[in-house]
C-alpha positions in Angstrom: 112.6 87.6 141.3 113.4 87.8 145.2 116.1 85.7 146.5 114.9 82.6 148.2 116.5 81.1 151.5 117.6 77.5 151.0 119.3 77.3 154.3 121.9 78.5 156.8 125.7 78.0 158.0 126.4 76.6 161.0 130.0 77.6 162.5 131.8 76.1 165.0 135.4 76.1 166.1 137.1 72.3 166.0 140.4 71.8 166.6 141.5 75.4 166.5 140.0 76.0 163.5 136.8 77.3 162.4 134.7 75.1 160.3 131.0 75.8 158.8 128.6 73.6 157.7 125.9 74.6 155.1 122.4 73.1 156.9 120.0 72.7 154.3 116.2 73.8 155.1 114.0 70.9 156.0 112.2 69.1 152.4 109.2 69.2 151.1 109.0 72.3 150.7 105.3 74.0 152.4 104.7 75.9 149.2 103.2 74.9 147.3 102.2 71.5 149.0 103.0 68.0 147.6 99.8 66.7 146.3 99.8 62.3 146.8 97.2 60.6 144.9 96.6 57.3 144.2 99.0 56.5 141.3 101.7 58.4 142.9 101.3 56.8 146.4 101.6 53.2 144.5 104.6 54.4 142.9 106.2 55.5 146.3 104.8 52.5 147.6 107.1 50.4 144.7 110.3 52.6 145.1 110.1 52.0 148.7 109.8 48.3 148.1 112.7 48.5 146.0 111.0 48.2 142.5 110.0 50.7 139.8 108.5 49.2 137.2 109.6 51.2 134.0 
């Protein structure tokens, strides 16, 4: 299996010392797409509302 890229470090110097910061790869992912139908856009819908019904 190939390794995959999940994101990058970022260095910088602050302070006198060097830092780096792990910056992720932006979400969803474009393969293979995120497929929204109806039942899962009401669900998304309720979470965003603050409610999931169990």
């Amino acid at each position: 299996m190939p390794k995959r890229t999940t994101g990058r470090y970022e260095r910088t110097t602050v302070g006198g010392e060097e830092v780096a910061a792990d910056v992720r790869q932006t979400l969803p992912p474009a393969s293979p797409p995120i497929v929204v139908d109806a039942a899962r856009a009401e669900r998304l819908r309720t979470a965003k509302a603050g409610y999931l019904p169990c």
